[in-house]
PDB file as gemmi writes it, atoms N, CA and C in Angstrom:
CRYST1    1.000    1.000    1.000  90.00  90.00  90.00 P 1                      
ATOM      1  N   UNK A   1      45.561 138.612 -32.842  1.00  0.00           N  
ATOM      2  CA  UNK A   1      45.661 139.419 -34.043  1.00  0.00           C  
ATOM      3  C   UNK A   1      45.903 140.865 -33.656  1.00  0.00           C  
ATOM      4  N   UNK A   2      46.663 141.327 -34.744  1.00  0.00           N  
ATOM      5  CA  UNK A   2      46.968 142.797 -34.094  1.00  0.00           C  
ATOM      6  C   UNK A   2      47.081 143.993 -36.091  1.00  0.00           C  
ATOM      7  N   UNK A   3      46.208 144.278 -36.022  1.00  0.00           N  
ATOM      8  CA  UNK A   3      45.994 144.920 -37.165  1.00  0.00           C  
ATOM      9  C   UNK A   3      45.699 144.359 -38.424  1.00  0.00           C  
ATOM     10  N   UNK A   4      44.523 143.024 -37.914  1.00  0.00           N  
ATOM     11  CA  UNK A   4      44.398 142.474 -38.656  1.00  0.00           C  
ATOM     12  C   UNK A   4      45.053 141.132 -39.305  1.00  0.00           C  
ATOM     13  N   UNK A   5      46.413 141.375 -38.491  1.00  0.00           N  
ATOM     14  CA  UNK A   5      47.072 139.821 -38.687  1.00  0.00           C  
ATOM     15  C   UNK A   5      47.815 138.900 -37.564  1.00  0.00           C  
ATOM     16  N   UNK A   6      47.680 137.819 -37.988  1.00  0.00           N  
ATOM     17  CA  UNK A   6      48.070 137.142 -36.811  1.00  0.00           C  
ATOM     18  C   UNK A   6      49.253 136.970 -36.087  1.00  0.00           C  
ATOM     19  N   UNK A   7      49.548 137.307 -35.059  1.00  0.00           N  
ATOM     20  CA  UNK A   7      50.715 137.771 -34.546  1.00  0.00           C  
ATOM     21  C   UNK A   7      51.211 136.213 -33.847  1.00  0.00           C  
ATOM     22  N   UNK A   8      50.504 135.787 -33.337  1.00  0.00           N  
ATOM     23  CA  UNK A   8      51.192 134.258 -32.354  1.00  0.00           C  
ATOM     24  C   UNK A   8      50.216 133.295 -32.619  1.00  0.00           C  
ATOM     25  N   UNK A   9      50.319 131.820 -33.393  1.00  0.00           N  
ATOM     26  CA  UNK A   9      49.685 130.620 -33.113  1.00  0.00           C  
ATOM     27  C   UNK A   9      49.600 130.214 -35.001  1.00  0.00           C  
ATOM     28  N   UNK A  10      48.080 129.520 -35.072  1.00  0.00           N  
ATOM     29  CA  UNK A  10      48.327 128.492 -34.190  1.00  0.00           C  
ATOM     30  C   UNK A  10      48.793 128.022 -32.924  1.00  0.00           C  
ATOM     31  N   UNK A  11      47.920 127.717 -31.816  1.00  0.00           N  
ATOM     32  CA  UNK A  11      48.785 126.309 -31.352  1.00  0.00           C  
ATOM     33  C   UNK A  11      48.482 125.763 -30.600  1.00  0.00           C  
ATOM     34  N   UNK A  12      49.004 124.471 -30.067  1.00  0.00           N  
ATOM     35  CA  UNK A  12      47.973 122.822 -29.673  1.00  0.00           C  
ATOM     36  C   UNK A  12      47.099 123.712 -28.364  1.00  0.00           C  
ATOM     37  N   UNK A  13      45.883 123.143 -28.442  1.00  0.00           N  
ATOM     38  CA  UNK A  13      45.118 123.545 -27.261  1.00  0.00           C  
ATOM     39  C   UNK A  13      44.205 122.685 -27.073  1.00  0.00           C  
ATOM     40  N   UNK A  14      43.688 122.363 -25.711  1.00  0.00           N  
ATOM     41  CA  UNK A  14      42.674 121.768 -25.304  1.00  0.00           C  
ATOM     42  C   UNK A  14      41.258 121.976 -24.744  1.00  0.00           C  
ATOM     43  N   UNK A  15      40.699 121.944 -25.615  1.00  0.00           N  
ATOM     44  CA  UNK A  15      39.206 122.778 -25.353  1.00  0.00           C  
ATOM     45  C   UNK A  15      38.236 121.523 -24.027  1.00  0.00           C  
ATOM     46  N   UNK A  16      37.407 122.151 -23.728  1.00  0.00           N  
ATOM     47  CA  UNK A  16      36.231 121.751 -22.768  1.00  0.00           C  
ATOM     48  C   UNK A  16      35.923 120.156 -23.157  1.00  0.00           C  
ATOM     49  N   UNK A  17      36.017 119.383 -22.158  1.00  0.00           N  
ATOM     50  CA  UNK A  17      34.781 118.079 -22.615  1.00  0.00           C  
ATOM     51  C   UNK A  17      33.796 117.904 -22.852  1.00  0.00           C  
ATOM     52  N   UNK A  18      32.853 116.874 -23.692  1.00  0.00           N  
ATOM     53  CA  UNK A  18      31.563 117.376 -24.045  1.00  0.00           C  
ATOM     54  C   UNK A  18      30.680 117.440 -22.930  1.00  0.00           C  
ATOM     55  N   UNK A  19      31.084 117.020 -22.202  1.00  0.00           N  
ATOM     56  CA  UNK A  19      29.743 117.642 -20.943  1.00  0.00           C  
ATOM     57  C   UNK A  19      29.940 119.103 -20.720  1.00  0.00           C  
ATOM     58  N   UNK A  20      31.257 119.076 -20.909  1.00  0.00           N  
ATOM     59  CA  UNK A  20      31.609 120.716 -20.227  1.00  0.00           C  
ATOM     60  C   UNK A  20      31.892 121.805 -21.439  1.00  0.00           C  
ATOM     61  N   UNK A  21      31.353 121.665 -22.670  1.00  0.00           N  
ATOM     62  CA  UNK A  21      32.287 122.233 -24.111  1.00  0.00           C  
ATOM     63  C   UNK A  21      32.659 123.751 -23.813  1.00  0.00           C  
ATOM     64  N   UNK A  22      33.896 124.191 -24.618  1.00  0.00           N  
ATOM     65  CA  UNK A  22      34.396 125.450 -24.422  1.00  0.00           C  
ATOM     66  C   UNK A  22      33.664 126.118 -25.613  1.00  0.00           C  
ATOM     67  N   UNK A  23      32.534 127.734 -25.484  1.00  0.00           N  
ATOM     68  CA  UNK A  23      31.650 127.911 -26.249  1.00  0.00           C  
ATOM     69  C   UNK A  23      32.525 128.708 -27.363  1.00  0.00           C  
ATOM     70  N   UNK A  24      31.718 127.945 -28.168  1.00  0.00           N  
ATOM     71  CA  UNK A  24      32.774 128.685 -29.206  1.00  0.00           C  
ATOM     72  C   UNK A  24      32.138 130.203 -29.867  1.00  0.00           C  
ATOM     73  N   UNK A  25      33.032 131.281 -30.124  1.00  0.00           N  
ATOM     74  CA  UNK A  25      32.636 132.817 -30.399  1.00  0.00           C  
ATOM     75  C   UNK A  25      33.631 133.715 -30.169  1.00  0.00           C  
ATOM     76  N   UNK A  26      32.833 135.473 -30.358  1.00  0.00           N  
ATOM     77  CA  UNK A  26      33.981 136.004 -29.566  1.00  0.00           C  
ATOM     78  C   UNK A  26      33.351 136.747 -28.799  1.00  0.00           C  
ATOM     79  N   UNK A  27      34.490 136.847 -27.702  1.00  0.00           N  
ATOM     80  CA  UNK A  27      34.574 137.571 -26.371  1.00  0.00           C  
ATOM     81  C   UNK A  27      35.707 138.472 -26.400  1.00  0.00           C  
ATOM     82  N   UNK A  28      35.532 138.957 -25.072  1.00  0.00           N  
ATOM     83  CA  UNK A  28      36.439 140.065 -24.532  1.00  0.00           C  
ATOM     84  C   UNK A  28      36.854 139.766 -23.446  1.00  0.00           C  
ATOM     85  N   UNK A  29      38.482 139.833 -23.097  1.00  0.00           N  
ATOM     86  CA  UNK A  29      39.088 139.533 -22.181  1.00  0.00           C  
ATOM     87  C   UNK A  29      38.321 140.248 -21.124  1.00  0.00           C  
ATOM     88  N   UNK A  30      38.131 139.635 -20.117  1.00  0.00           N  
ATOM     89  CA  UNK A  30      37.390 140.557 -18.886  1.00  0.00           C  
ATOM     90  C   UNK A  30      38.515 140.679 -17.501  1.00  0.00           C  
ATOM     91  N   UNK A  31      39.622 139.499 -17.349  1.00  0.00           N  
ATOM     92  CA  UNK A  31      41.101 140.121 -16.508  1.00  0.00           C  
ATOM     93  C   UNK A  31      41.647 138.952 -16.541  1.00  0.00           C  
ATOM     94  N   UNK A  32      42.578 138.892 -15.769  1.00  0.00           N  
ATOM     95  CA  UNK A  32      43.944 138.436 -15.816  1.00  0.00           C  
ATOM     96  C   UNK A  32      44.293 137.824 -14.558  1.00  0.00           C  
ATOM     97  N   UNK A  33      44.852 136.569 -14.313  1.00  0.00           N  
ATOM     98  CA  UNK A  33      45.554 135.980 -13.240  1.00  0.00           C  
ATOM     99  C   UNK A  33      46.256 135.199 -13.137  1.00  0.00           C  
ATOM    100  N   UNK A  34      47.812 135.645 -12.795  1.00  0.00           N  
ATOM    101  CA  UNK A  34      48.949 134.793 -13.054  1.00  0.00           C  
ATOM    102  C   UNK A  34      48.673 133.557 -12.183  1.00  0.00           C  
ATOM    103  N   UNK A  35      47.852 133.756 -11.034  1.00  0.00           N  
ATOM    104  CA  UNK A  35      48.101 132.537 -10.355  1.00  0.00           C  
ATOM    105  C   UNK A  35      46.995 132.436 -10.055  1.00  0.00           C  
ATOM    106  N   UNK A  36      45.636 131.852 -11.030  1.00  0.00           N  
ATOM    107  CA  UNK A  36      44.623 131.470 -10.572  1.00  0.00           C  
ATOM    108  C   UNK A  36      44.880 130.174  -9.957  1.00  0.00           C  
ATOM    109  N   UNK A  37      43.466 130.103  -8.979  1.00  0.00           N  
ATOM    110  CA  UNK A  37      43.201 128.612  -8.472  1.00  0.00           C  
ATOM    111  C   UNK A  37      41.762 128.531  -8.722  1.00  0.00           C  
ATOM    112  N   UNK A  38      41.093 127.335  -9.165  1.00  0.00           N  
ATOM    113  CA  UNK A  38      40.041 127.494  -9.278  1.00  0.00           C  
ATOM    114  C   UNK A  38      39.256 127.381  -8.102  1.00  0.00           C  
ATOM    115  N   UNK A  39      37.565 128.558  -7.509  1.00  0.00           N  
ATOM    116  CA  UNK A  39      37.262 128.218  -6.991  1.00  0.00           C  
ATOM    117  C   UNK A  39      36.121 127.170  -7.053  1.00  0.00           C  
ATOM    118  N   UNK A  40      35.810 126.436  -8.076  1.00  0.00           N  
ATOM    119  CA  UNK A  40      34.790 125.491  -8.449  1.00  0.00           C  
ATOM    120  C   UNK A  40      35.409 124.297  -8.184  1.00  0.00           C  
ATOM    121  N   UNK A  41      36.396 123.744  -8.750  1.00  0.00           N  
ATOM    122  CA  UNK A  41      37.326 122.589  -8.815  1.00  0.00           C  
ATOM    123  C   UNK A  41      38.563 122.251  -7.742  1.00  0.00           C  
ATOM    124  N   UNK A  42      38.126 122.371  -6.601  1.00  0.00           N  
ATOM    125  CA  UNK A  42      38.846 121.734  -5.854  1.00  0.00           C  
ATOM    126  C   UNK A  42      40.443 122.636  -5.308  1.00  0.00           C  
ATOM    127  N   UNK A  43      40.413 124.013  -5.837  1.00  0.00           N  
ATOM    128  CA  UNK A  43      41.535 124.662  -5.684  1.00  0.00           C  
ATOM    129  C   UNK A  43      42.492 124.548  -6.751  1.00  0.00           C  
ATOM    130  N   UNK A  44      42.146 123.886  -8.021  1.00  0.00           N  
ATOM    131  CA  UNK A  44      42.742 123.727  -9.082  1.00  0.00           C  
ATOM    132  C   UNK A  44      43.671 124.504  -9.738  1.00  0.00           C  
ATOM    133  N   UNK A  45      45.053 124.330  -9.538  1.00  0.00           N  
ATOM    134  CA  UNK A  45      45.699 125.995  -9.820  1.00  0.00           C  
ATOM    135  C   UNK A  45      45.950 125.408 -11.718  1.00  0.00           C  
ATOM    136  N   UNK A  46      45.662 126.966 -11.465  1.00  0.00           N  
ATOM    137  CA  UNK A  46      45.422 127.636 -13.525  1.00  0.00           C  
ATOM    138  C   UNK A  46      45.859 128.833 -14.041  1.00  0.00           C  
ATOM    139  N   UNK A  47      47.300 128.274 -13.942  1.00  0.00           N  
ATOM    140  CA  UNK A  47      48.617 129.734 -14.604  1.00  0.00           C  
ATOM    141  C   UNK A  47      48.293 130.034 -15.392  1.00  0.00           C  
ATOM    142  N   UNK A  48      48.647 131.666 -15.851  1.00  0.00           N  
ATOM    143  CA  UNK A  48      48.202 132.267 -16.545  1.00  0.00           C  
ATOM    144  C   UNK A  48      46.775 132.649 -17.403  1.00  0.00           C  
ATOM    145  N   UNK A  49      46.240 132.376 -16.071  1.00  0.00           N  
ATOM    146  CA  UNK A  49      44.547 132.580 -16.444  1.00  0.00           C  
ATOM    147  C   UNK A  49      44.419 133.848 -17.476  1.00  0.00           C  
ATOM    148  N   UNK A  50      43.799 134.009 -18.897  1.00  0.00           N  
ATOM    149  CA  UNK A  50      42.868 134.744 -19.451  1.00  0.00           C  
ATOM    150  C   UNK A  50      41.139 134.511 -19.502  1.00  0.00           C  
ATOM    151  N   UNK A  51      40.616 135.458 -18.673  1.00  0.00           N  
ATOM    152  CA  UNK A  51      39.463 135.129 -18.674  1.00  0.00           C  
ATOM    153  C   UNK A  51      38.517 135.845 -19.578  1.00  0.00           C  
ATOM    154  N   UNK A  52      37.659 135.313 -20.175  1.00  0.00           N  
ATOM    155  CA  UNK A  52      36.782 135.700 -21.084  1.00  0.00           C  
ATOM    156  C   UNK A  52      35.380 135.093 -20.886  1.00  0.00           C  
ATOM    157  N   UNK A  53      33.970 135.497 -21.788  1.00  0.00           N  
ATOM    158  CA  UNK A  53      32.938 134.333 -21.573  1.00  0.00           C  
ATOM    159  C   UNK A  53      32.750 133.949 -20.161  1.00  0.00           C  
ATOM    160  N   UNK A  54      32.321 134.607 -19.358  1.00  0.00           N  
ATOM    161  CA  UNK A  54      32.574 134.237 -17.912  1.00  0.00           C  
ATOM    162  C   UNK A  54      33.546 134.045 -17.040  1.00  0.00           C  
ATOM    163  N   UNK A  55      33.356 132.538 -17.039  1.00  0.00           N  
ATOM    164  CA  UNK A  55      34.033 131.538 -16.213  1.00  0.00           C  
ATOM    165  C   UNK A  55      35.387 131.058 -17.102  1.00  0.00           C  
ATOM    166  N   UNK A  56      35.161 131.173 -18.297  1.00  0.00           N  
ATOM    167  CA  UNK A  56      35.816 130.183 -19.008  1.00  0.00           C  
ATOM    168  C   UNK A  56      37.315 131.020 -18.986  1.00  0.00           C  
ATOM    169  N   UNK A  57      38.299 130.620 -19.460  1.00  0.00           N  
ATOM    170  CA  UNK A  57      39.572 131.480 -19.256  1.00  0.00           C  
ATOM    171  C   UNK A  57      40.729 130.293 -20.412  1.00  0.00           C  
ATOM    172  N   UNK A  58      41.778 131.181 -21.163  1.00  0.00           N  
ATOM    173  CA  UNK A  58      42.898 130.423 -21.728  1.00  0.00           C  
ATOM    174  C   UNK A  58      44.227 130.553 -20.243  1.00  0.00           C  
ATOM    175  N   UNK A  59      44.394 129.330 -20.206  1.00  0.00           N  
ATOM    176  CA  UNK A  59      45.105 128.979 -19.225  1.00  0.00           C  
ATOM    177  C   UNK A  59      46.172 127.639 -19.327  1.00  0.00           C  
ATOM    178  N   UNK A  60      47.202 127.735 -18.794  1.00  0.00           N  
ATOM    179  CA  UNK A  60      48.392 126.895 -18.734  1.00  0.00           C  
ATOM    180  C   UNK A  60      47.533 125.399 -18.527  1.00  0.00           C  
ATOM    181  N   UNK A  61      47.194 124.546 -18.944  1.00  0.00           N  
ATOM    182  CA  UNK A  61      46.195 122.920 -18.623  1.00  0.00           C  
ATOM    183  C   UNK A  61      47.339 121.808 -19.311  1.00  0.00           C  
ATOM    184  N   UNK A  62      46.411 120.612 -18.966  1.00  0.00           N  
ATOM    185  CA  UNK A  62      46.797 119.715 -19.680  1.00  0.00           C  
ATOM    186  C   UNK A  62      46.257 119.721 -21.540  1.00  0.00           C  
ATOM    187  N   UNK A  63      47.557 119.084 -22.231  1.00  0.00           N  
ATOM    188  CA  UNK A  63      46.832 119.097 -23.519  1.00  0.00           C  
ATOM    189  C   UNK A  63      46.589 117.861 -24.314  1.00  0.00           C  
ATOM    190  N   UNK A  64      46.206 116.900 -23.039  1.00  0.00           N  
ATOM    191  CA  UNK A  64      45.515 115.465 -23.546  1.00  0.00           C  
ATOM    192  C   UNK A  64      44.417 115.174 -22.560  1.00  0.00           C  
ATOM    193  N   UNK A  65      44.097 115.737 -21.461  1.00  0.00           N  
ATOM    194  CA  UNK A  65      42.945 115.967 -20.917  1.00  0.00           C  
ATOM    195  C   UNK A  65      41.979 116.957 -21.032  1.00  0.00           C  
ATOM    196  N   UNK A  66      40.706 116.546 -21.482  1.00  0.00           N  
ATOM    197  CA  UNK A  66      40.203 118.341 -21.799  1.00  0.00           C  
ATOM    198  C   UNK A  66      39.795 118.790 -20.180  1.00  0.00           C  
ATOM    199  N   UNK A  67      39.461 120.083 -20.154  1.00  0.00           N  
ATOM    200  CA  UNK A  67      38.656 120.838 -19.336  1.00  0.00           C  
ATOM    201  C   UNK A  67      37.609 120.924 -18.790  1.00  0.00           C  
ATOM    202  N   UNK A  68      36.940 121.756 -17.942  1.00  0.00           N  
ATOM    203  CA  UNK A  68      35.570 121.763 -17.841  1.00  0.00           C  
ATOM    204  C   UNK A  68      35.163 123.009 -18.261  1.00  0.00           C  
ATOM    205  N   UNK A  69      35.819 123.432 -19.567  1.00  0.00           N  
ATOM    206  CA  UNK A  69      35.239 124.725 -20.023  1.00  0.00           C  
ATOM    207  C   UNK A  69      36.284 125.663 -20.666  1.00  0.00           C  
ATOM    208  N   UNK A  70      36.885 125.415 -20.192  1.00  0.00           N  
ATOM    209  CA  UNK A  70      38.651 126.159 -20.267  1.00  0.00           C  
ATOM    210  C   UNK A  70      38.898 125.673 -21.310  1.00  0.00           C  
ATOM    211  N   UNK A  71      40.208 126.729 -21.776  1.00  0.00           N  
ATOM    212  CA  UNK A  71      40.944 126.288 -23.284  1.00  0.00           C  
ATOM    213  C   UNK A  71      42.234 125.962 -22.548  1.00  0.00           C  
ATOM    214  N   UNK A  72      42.907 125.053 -22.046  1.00  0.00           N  
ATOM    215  CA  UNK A  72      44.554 124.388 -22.092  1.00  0.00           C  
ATOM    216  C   UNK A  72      45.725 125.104 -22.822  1.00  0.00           C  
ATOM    217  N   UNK A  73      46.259 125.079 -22.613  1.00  0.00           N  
ATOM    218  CA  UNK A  73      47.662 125.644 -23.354  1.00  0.00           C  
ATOM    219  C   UNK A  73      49.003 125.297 -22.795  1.00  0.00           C  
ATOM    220  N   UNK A  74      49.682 124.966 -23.581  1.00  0.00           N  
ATOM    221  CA  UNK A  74      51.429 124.572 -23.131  1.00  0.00           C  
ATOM    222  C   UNK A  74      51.661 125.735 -22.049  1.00  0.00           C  
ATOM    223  N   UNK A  75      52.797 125.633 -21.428  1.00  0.00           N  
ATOM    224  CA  UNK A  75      53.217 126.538 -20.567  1.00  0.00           C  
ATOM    225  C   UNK A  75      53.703 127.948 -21.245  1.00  0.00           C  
ATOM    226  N   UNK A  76      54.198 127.413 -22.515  1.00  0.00           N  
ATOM    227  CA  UNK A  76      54.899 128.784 -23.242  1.00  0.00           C  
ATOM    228  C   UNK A  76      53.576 129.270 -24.279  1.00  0.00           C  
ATOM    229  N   UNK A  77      53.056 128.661 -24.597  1.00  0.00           N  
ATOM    230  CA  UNK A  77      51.385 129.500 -25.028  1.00  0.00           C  
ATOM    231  C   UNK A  77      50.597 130.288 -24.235  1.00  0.00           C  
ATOM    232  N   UNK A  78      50.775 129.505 -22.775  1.00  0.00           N  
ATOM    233  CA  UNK A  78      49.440 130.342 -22.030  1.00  0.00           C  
ATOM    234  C   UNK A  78      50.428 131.731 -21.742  1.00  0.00           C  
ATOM    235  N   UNK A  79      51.763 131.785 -21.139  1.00  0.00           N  
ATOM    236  CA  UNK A  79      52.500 132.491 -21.012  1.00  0.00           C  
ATOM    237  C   UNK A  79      52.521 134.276 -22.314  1.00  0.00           C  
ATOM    238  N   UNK A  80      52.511 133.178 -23.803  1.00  0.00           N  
ATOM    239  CA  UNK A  80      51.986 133.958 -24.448  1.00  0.00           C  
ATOM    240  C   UNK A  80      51.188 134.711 -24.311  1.00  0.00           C  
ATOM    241  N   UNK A  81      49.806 134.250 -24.265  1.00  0.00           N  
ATOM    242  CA  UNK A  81      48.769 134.612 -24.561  1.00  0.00           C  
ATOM    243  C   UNK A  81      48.491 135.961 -22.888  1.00  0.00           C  
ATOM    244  N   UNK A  82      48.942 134.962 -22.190  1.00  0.00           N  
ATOM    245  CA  UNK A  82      49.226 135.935 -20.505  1.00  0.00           C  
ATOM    246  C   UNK A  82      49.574 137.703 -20.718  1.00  0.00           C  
ATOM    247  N   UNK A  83      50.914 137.768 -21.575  1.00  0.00           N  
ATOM    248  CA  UNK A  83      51.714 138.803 -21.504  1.00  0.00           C  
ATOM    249  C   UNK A  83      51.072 139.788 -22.886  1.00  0.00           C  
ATOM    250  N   UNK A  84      50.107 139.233 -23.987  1.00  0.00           N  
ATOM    251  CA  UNK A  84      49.907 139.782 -24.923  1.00  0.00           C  
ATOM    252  C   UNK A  84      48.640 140.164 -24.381  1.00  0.00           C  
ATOM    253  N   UNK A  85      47.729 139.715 -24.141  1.00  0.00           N  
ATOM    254  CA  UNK A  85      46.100 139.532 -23.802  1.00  0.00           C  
ATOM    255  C   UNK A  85      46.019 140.550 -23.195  1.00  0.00           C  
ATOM    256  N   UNK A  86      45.070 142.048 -22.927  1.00  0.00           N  
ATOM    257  CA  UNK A  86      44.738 142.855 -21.738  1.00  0.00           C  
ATOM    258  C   UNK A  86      43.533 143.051 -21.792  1.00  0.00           C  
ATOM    259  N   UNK A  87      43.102 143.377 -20.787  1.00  0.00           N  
ATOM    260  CA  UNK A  87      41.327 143.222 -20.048  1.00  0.00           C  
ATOM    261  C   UNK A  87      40.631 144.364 -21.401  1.00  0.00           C  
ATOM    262  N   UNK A  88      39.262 143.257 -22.488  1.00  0.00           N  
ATOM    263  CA  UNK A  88      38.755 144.226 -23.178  1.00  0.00           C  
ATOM    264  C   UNK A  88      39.539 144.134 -24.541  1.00  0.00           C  
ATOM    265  N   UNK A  89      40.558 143.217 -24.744  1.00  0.00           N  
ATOM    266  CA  UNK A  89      41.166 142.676 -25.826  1.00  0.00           C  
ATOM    267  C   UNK A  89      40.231 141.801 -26.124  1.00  0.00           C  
ATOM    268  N   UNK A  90      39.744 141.592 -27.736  1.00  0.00           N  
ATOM    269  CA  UNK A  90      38.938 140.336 -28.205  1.00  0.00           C  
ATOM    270  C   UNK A  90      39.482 139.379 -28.743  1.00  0.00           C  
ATOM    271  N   UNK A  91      38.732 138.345 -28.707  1.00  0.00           N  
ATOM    272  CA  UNK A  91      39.783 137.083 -28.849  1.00  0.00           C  
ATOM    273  C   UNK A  91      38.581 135.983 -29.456  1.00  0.00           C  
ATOM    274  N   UNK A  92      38.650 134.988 -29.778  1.00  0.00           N  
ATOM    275  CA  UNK A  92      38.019 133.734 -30.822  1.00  0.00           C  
ATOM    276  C   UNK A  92      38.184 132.439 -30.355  1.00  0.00           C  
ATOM    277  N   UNK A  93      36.962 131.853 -30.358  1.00  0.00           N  
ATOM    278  CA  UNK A  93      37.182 130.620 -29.842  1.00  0.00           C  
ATOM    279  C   UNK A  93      36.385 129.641 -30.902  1.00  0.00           C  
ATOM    280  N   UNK A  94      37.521 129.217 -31.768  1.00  0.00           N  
ATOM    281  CA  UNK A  94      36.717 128.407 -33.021  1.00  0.00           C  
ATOM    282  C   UNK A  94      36.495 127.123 -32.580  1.00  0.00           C  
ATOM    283  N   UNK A  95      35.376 126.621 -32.883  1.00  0.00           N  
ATOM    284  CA  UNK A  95      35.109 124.860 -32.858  1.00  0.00           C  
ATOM    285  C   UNK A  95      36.137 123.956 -33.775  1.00  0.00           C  
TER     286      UNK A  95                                                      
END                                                                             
């Protein structure tokens, strides 16, 4: 959102599994990484990391497998969200 209105979405995303759920609220972008890898998961690479809420981050995933915490996004969403998003931008994570 950008003055109150919504600038990009809707769109398909894949939130956390229930062991792992993505918390829903708002946060503040805390940074940015085009080429994360995760260090929890095995080296798991996770384009266009936005990180927020910790650990958790909107990132390029699958969008029929959920996460372990993460929100998924098509390649051209996370890309979105990559180039719009800056560290301290707030953002929503609805159930």
């Amino acid at each position: 959102m950008r003055g109150g209105a919504v600038t990009y979405g809707p769109v398909p995303a894949m939130p956390g599994m229930a062991s792992a759920p993505t918390d829903p609220g708002t946060f503040r972008v805390t940074f940015k990484d085009l080429h994360h890898r995760s260090t929890i998961f095995n080296n798991a690479p996770m384009p266009y990391s936005v990180f927020f809420n910790g650990g958790d981050a909107f990132h390029e995933g699958s969008l029929s497998v959920p996460s372990h915490g993460c929100v998924h996004l098509s390649h051209t969403a996370a890309a979105e969200f990559y180039a719009a998003l800056q560290p301290g931008d707030v953002v929503q994570v609805a159930s």
